[in-house]
DONU-869415 format. One record per residue: x, y, z of N, C-alpha, C in turn; residue in three letters. Coordinates in steps of 0.2 Angstrom, whole numbers, padded with zeros to 4 digits, always signed. Each point is the difference from the previous one (the first is absolute). Example, Ala and Ser with C-alpha at 12.3 -4.5 7.8 and 13.67 -1.06 7.14 Angstrom:
// residues 2
+0066-0028+0039-0004+0006+0000+0004+0006+0000ala;-0002+0005-0004+0004+0006+0001-0004+0005+0003ser;
***
This chain:
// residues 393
+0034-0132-1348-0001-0006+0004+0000+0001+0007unk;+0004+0005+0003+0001+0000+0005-0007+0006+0006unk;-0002+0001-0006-0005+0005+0002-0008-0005+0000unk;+0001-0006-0003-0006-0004-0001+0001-0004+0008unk;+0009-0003+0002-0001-0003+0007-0004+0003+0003unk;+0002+0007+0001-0001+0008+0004-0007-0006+0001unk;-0005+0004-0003-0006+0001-0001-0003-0007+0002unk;+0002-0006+0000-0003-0006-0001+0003-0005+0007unk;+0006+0005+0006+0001-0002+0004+0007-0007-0003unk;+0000-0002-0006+0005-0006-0001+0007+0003+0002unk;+0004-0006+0005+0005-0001+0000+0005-0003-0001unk;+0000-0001-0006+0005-0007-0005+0004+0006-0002unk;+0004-0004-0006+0006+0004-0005-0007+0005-0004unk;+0003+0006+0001-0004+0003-0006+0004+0005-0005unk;+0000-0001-0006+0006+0002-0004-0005-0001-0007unk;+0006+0008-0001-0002+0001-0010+0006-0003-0003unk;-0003-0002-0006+0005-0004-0005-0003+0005-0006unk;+0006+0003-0003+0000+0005-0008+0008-0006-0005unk;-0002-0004-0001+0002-0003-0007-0002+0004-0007unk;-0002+0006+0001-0004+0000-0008-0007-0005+0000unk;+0002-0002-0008-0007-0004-0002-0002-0008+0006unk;+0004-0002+0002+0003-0006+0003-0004+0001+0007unk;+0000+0004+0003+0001+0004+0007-0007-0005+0004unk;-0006+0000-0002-0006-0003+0004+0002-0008+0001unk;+0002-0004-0007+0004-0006+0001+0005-0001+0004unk;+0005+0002+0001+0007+0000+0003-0004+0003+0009unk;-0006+0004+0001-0003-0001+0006-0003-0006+0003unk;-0003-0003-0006-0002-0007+0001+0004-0006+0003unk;+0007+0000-0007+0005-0003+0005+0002-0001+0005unk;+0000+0006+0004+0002+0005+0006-0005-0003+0007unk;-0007+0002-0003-0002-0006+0004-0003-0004+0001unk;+0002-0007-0004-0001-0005-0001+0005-0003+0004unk;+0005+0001-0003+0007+0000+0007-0001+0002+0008unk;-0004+0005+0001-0001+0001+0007-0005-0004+0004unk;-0004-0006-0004-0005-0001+0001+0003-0007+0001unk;+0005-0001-0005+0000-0008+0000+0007+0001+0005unk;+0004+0004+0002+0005-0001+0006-0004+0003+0007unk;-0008-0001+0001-0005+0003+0004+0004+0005+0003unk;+0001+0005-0001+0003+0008+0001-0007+0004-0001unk;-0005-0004-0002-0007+0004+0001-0006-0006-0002unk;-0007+0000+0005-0005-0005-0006-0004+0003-0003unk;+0001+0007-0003-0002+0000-0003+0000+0008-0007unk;+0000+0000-0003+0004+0006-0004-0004+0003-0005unk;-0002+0005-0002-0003+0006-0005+0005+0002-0004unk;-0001-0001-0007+0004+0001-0006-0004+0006-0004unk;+0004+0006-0001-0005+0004-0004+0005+0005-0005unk;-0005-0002-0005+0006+0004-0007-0005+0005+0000unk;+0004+0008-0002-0005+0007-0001+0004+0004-0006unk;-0005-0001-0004+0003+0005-0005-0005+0007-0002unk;+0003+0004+0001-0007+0006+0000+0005+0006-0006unk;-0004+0002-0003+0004+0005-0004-0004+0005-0002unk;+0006+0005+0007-0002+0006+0000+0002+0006-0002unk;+0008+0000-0005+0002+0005-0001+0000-0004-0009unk;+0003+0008-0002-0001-0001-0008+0011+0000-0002unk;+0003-0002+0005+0008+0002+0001+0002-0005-0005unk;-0004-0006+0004+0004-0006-0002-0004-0005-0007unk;-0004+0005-0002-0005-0004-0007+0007+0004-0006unk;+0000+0006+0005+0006+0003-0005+0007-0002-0001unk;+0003-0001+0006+0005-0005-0002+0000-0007-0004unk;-0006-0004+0001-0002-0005-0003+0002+0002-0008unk;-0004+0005-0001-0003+0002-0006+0007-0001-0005unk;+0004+0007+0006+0006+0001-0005+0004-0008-0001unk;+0000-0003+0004+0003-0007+0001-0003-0005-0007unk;-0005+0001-0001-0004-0003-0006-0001-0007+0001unk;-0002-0002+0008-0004-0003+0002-0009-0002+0001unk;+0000+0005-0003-0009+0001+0001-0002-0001-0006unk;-0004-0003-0001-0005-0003-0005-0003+0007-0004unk;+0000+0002-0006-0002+0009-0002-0008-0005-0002unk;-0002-0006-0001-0005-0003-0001-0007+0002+0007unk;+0004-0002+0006-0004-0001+0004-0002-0007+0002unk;+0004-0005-0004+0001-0008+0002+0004-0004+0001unk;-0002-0002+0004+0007-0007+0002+0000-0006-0004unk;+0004+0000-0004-0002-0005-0007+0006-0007+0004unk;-0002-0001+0005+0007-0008-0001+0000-0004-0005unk;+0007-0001+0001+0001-0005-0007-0003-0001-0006unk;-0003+0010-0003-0001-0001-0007+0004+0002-0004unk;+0002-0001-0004+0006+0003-0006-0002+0009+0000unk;-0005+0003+0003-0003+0007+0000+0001+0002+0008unk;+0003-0003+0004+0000+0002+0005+0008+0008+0000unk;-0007+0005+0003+0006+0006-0001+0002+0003+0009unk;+0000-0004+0005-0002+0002+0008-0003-0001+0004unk;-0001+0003+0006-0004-0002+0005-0005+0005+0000unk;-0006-0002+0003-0003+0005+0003-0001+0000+0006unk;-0001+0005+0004+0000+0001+0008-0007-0001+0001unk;+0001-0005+0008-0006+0001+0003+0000+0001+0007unk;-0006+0001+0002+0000+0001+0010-0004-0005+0001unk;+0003-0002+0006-0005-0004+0004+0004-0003+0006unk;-0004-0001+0007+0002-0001+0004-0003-0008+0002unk;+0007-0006+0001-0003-0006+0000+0004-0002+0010unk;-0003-0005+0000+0001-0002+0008-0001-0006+0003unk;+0002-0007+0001-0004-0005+0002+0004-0002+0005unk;-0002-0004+0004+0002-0003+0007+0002-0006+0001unk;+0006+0000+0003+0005-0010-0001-0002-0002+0007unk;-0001-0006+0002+0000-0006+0005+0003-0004-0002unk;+0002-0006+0004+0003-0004+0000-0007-0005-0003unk;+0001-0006-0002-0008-0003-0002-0002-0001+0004unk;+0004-0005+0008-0003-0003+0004-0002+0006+0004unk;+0002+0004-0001-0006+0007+0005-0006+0002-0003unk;+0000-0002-0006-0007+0002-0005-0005-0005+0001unk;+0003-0006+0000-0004-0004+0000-0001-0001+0008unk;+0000+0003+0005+0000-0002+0006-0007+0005+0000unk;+0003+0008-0002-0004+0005+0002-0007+0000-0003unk;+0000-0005-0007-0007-0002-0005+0002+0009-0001unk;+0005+0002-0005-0001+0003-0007+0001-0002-0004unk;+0000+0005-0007-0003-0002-0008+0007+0000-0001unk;+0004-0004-0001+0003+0000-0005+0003+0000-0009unk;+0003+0003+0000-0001+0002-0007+0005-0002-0006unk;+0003-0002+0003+0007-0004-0002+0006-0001+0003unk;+0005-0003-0001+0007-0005+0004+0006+0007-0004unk;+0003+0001+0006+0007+0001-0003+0005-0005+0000unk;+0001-0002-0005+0006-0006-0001+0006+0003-0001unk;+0000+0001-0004+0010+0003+0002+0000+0009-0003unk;+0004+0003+0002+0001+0007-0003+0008+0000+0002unk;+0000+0004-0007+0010+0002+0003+0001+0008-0003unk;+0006+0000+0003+0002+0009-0003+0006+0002-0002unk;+0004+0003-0005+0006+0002-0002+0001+0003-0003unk;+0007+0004-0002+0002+0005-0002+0004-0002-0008unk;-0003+0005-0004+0003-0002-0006+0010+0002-0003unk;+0003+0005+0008+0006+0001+0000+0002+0005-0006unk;+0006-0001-0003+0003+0005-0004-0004-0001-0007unk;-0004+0004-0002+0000-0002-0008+0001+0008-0008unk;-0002+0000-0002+0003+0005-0006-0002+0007+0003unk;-0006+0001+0005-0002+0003+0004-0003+0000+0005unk;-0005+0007+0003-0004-0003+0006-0004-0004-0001unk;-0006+0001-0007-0006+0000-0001+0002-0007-0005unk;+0003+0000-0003+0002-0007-0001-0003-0007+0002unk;-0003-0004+0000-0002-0007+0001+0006-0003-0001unk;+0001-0006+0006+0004-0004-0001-0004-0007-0003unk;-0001-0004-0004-0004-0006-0001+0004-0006+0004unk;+0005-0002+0002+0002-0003+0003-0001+0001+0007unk;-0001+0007+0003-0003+0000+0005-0007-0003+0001unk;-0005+0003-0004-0004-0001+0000-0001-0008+0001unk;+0002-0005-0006+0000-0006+0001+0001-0003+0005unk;+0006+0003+0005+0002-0004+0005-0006+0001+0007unk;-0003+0006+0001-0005+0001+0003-0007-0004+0001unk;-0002-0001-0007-0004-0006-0001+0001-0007+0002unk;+0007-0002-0001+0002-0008-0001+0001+0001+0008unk;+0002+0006+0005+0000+0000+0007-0007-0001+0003unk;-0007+0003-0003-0004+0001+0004-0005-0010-0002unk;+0005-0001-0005-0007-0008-0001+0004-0006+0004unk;+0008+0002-0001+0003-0003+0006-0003+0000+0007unk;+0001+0005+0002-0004+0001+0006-0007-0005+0000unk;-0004+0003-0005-0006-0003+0001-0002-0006-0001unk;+0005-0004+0000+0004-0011-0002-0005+0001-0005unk;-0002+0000-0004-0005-0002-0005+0002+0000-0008unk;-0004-0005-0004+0004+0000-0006-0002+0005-0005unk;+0005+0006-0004-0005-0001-0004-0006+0001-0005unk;+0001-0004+0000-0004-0002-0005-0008-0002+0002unk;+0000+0004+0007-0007-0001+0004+0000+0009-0001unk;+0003+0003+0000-0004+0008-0001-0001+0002-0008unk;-0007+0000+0001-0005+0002-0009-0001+0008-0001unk;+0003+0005+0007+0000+0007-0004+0006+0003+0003unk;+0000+0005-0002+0007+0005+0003-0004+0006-0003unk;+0000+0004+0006-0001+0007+0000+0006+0006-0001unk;+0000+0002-0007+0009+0001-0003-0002+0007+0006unk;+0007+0003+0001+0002+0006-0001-0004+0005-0005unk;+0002-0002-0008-0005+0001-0007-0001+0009+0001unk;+0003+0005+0003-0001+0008-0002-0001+0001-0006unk;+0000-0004-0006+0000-0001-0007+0004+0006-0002unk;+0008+0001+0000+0004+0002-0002+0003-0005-0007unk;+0002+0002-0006+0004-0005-0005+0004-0002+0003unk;+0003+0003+0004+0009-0002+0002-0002-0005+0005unk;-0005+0002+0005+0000-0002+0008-0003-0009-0001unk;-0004+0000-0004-0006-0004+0000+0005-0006-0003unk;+0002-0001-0006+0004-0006-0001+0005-0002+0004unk;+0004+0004+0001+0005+0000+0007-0003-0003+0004unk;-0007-0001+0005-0001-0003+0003-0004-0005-0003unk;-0002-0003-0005-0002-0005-0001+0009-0004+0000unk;+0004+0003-0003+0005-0006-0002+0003-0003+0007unk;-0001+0005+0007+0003+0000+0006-0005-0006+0003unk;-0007+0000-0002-0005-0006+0000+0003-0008-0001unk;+0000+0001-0006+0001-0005-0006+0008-0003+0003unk;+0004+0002-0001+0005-0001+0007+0000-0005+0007unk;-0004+0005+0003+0000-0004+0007-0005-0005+0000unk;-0006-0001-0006-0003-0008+0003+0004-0004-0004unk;+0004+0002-0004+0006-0004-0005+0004-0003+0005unk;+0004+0003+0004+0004-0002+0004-0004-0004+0007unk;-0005+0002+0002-0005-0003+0005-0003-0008-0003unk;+0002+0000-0007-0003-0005-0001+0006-0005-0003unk;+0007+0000+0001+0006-0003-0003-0001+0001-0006unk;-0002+0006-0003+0000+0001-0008-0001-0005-0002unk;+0002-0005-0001-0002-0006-0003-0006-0003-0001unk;-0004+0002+0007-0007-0003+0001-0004+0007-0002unk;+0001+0004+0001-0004+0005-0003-0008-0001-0003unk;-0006+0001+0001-0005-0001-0005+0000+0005-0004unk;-0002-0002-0007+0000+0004-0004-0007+0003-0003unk;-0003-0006+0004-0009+0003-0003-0002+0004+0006unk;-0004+0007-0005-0001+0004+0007-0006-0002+0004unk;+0001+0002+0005-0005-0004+0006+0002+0009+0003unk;+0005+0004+0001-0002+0005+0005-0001+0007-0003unk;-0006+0004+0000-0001+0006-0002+0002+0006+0004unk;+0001+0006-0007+0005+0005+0004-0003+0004+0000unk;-0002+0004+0004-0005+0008+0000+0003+0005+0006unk;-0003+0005-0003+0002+0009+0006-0004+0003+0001unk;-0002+0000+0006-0007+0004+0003+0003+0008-0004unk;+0005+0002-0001+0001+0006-0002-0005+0001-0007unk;+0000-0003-0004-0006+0002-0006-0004-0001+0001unk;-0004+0001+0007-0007+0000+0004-0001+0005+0002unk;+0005+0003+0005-0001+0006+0006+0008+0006+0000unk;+0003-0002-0003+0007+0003-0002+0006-0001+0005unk;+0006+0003+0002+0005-0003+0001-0002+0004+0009unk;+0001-0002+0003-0002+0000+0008+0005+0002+0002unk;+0006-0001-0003+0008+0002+0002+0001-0004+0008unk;+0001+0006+0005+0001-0003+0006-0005-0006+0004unk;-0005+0001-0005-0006-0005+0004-0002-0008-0005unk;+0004+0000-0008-0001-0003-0004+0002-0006+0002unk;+0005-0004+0004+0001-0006+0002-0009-0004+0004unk;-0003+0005+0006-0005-0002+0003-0006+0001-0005unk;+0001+0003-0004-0006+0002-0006-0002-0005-0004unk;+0007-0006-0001+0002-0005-0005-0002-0007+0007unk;+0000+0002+0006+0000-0007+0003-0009+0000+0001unk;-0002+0005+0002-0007+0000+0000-0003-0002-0006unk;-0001+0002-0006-0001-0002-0006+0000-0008-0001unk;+0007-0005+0004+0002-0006+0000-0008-0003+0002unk;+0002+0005+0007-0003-0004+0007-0010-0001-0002unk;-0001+0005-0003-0007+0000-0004-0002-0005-0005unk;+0006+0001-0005+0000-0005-0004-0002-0005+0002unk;+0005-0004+0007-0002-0006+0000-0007-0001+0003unk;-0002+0005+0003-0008-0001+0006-0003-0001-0007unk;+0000+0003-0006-0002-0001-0005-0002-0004-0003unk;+0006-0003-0001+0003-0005-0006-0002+0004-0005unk;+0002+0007-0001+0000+0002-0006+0007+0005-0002unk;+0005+0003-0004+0002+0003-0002-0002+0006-0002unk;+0001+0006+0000-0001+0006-0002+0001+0002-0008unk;-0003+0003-0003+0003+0001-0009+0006+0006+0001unk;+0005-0005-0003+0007+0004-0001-0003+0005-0008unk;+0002+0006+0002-0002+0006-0005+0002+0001-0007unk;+0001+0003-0005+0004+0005-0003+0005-0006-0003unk;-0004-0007-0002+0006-0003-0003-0002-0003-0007unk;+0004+0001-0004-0001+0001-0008+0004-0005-0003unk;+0005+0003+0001+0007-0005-0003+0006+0001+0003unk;+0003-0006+0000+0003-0002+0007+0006+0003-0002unk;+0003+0003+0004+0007+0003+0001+0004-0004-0004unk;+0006+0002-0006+0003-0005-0003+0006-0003+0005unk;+0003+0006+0004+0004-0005+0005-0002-0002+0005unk;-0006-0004+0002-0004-0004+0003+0002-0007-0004unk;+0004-0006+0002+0000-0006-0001-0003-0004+0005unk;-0007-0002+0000-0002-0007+0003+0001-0007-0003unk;+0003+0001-0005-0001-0007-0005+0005-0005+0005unk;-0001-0006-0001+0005-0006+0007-0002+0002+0005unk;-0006+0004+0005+0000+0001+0007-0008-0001+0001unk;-0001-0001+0006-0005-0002+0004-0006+0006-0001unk;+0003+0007-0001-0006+0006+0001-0002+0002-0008unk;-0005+0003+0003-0006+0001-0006-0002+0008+0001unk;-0002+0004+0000-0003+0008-0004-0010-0003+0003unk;-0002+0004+0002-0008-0001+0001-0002+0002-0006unk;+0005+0006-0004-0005+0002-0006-0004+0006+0001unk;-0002+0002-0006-0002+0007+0001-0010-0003+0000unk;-0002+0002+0009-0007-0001-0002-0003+0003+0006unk;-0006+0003-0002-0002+0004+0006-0005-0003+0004unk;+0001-0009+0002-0005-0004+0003+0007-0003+0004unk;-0002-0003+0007+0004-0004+0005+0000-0006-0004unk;+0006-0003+0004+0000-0007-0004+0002-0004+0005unk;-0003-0008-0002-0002-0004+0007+0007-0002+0002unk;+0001-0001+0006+0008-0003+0003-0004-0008+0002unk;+0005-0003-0006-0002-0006+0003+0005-0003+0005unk;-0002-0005+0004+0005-0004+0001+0003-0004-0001unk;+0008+0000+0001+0004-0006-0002+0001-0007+0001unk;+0000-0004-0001-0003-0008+0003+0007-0002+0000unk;+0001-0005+0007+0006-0003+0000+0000-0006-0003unk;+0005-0007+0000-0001-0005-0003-0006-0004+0001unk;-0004+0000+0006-0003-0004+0002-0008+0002-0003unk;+0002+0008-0003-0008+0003-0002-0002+0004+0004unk;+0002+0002+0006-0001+0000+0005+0002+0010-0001unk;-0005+0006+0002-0001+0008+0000+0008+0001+0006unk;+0003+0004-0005+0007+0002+0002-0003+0006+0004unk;+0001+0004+0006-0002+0008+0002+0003+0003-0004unk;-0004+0007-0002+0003+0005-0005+0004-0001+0004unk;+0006+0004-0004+0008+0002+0001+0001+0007-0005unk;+0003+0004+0002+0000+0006-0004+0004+0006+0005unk;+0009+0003-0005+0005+0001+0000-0003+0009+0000unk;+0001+0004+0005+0000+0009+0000+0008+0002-0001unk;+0000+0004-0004+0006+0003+0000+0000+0007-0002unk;+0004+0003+0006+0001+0007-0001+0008+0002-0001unk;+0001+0007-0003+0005+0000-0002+0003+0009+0001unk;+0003+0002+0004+0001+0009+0000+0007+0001-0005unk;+0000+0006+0000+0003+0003-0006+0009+0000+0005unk;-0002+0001+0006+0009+0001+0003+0000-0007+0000unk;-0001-0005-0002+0004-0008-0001-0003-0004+0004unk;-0005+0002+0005-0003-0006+0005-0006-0003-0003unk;+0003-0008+0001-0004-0004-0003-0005-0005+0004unk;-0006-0002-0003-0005-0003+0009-0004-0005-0006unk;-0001-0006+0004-0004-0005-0003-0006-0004+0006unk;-0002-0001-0002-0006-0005+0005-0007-0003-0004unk;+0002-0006+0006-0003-0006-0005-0006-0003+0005unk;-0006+0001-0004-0006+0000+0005-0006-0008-0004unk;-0003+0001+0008-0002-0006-0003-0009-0002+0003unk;-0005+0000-0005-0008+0000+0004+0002-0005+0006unk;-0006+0000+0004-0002-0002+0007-0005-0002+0001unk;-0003-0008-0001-0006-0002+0002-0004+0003+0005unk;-0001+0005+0002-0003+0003+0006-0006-0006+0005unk;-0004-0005-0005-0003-0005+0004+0001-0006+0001unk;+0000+0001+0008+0005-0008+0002-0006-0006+0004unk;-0007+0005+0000-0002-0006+0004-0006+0004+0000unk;-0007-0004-0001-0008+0000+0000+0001+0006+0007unk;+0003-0003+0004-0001+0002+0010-0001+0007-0001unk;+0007+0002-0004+0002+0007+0000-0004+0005-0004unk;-0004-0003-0005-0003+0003-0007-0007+0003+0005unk;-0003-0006+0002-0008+0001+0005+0000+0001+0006unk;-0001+0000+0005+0000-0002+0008-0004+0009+0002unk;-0007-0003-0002-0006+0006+0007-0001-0002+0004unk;-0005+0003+0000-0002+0005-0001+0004+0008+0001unk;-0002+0004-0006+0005+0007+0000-0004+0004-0002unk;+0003+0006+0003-0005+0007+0001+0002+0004-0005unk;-0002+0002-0008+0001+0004-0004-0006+0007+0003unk;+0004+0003+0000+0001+0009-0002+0000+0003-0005unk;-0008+0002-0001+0002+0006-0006-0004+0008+0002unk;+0003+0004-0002-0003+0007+0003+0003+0005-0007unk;-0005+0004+0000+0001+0006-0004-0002+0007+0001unk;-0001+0006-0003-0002+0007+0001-0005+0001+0002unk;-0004-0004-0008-0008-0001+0002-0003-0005-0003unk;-0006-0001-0001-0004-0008+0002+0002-0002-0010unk;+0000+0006-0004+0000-0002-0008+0005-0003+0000unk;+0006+0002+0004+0008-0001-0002+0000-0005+0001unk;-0001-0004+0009-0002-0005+0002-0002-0007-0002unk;-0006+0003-0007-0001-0006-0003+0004-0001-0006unk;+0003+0006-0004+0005-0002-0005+0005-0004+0003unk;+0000+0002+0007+0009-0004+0002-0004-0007+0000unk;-0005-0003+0004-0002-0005+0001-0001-0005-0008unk;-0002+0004-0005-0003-0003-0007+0007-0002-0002unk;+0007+0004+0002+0007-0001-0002+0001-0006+0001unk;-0001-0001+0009+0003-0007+0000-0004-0006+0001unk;-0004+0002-0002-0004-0006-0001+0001-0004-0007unk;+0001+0006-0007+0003-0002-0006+0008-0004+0002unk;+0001+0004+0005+0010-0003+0001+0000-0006+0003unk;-0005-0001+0004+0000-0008+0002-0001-0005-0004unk;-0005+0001-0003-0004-0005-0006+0005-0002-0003unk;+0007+0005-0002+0001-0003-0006+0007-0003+0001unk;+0001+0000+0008+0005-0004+0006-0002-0007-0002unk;+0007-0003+0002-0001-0007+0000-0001-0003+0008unk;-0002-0007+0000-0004-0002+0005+0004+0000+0004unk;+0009-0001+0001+0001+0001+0007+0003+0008+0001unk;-0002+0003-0005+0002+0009+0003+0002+0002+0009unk;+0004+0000+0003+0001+0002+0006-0004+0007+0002unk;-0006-0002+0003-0006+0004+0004+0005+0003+0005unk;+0005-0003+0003+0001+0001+0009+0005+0006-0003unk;+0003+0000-0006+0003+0006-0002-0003+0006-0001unk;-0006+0000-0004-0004+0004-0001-0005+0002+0004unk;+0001-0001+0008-0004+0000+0004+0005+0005+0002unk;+0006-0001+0004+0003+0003+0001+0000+0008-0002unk;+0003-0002-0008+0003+0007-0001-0007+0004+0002unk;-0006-0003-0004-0006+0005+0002-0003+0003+0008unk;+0003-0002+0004+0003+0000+0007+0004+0003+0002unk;+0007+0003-0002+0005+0003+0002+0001+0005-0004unk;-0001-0001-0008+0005+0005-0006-0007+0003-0003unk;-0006+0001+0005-0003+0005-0006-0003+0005+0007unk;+0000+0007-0004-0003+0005+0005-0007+0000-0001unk;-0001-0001+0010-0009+0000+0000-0004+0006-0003unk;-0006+0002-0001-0004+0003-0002-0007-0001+0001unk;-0004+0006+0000-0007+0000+0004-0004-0004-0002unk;+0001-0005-0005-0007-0005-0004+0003-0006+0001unk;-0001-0004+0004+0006-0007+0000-0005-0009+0002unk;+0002-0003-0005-0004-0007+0001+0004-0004+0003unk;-0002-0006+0000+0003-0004+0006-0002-0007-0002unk;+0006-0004-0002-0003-0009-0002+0003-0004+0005unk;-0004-0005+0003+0005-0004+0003-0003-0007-0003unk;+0005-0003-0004+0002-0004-0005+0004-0005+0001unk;-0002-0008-0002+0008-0003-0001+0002-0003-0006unk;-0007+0000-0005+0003-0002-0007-0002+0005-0006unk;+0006+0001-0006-0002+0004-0003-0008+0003-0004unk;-0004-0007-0002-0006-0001-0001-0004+0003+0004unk;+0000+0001+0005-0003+0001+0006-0002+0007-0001unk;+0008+0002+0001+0003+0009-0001-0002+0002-0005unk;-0001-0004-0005-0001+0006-0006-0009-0001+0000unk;-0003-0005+0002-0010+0001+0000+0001+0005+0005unk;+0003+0001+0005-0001+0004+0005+0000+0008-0003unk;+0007+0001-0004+0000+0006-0001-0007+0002-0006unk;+0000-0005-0002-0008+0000-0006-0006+0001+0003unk;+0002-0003+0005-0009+0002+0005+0003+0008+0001unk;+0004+0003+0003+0000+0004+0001-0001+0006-0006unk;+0002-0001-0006+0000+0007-0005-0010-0004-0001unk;-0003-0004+0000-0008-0003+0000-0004+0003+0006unk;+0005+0004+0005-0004+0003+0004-0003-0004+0005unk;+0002-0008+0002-0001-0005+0005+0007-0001+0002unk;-0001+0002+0005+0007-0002+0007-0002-0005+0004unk;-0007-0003-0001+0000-0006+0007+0006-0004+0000unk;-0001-0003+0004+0005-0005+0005-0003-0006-0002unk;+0005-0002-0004-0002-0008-0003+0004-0005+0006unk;-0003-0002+0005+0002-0007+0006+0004-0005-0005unk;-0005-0001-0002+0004-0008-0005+0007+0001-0003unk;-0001+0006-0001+0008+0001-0005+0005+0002+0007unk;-0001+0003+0005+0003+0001+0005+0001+0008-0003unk;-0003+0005-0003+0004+0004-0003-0006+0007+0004unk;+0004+0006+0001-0003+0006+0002+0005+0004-0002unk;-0008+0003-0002+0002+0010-0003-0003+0006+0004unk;+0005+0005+0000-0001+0003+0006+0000+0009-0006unk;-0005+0001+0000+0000+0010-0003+0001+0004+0003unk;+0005+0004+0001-0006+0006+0005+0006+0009-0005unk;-0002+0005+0004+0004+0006+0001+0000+0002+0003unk;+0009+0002+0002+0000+0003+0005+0001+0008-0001unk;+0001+0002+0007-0001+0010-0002+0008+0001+0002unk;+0002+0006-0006+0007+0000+0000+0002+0007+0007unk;+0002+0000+0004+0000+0003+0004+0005+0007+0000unk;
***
């Protein structure tokens, strides 16, 4: 981390967090707190899991933690372990009103996150399930909301026999008590899934790997297919509780939305929980984000789209690209976003066009005159195409 300041000139806190499995989450909390007592405006969360020696598959091995299948079965009654994965995840916190001030894409709300230790238990590697529970019922506290308003939870789910129900029953728990147990719903409304039966256990990066997967979902509105599930683990009890199993299928499943009394679309709501083996425990509760607030912000040209490539073939695949990704955009698509990035976040090259545009309709005949080999300058529409190549020097 401190070698990324280096290199990027940042002068905030910069600090590694090793929780084990927990480790990317318990950074998040770290800076969401720095963020919200403005001790910085802005913060880089990055989980990295790279596996480059063969030391520790071997300890694992002998530990008879690793799946001899090669799957992560959560919550099947055939779940024999984890399996390892790499990957390196990373995303960036603001405060909202700085997002919304700056005009970027938002991608979801942090509403509450919390973190703790599971203290003395029979061992290191031990789960505490009261630990566990009291971390969640901290982080929805946090997040004032009821609930009975969040419809997924992103388990932990390593798909361990021992690990997996131990953390449903730490579940089933804390919206027990979140709800005066007495009020509790019984009909399930929240489904439980683990990006681990996708991509395998991230380890030190498997909290961020499990918020990403949320935060997609909700851009979505779809669920990812939870894997490798046959028949449900027998010490898995959901019966009397709110969650449900996606079930074994190799299709996404739609996330609906929850309706409050009035009828009226609840925002997804949905719980991440990661959990490391020395006892630290982390929870965060996220929640989608209407990104459009108003016609002004969606339209307002004319704007100058950018596109360039190697050579004039490539030029018109990229061009044939987005003319298909428009079309299939809806009418208030944010152009002035899409102008942008193709303005700042793409590297130029010798074959480059040039739209000056202010409605999508406009943009996309333009780019169709251009793969039809007519670039005039339509006056009426207000719109001009500009071709040329330049010499690389």
């Amino acid at each position: 981390s401190n070698r990324i300041s280096y290199l990027f000139n940042f002068k905030g806190p910069s600090e590694s967090v090793d929780t084990a499995c927990s480790s990317s989450l318990v950074a998040l909390h770290r800076a969401a707190g720095l963020i919200r007592n403005n001790e910085c405006e802005i913060a880089i969360v990055c989980g990295a899991n790279l596996l480059l020696s063969s030391s520790i598959y071997v300890a694992l091995s002998n530990a008879n933690m690793l799946s001899p299948s090669g799957q992560c079965k959560t919550f099947d009654e055939s779940a024999d372990g984890y399996v390892r994965g790499e990957g390196i995840a990373a995303i960036v916190l603001k405060k909202l009103s700085s997002s919304i001030s700056d005009k970027d894409h938002v991608y979801g709300l942090i509403k509450g996150i919390a973190v703790n230790h599971g203290g003395h238990t029979n061992s290191l590697t031990a789960p505490n399930p009261f630990a566990q529970a009291e971390v969640i019922e901290d982080a929805v506290k946090m997040a004032k909301i009821c609930p009975k308003t969040i419809s997924y939870v992103e388990t932990h789910g390593t798909g361990t026999s021992l690990g997996d129900p131990i953390e449903i029953n730490g579940l089933v728990s804390a919206f027990k008590t979140l709800s005066n147990r007495s009020n509790i719903e019984t009909k399930p409304y929240c489904a439980l899934g683990s990006v681990k039966t996708n991509i395998g256990h991230l380890e030190a990066a498997a909290g961020l790997a499990g918020v990403i997967k949320v935060l997609l979902s909700m851009q979505h509105k779809k669920i990812p297919a939870h894997l490798h599930l046959s028949k449900q683990n027998k010490n898995i009890f959901l019966e009397e509780s709110p969650f449900y199993l996606i079930g074994n299928t190799t299709d996404t499943t739609e996330w609906e939305a929850l309706k409050d009394q009035m009828g009226e679309d609840i925002p997804r709501r949905a719980g991440v929980s990661s959990f490391g083996f020395g006892g630290v425990n982390a929870h965060v509760v996220l929640e989608e984000y209407d990104a459009i607030h108003s016609d002004d912000h969606i339209v307002s040209g004319p704007n100058i789209f950018i596109f360039s490539a190697k050579t004039e073939n490539a030029l018109r695949s990229y061009i044939d690209y987005y003319r298909g990704f428009l079309s299939k955009q809806d009418t208030k698509f944010n152009l002035n976003d899409m102008a942008y990035t193709l303005q700042t976040a793409r590297e130029p090259f010798d074959y480059r066009l040039a739209v000056i545009s202010s409605e999508k309709n406009d943009l996309i005949e333009s780019l169709s005159s251009f793969l039809r080999d007519d670039i005039s300058t339509d006056k009426q529409k207000k719109v001009s195409i500009y071709f040329n190549q330049v010499k690389s020097e």
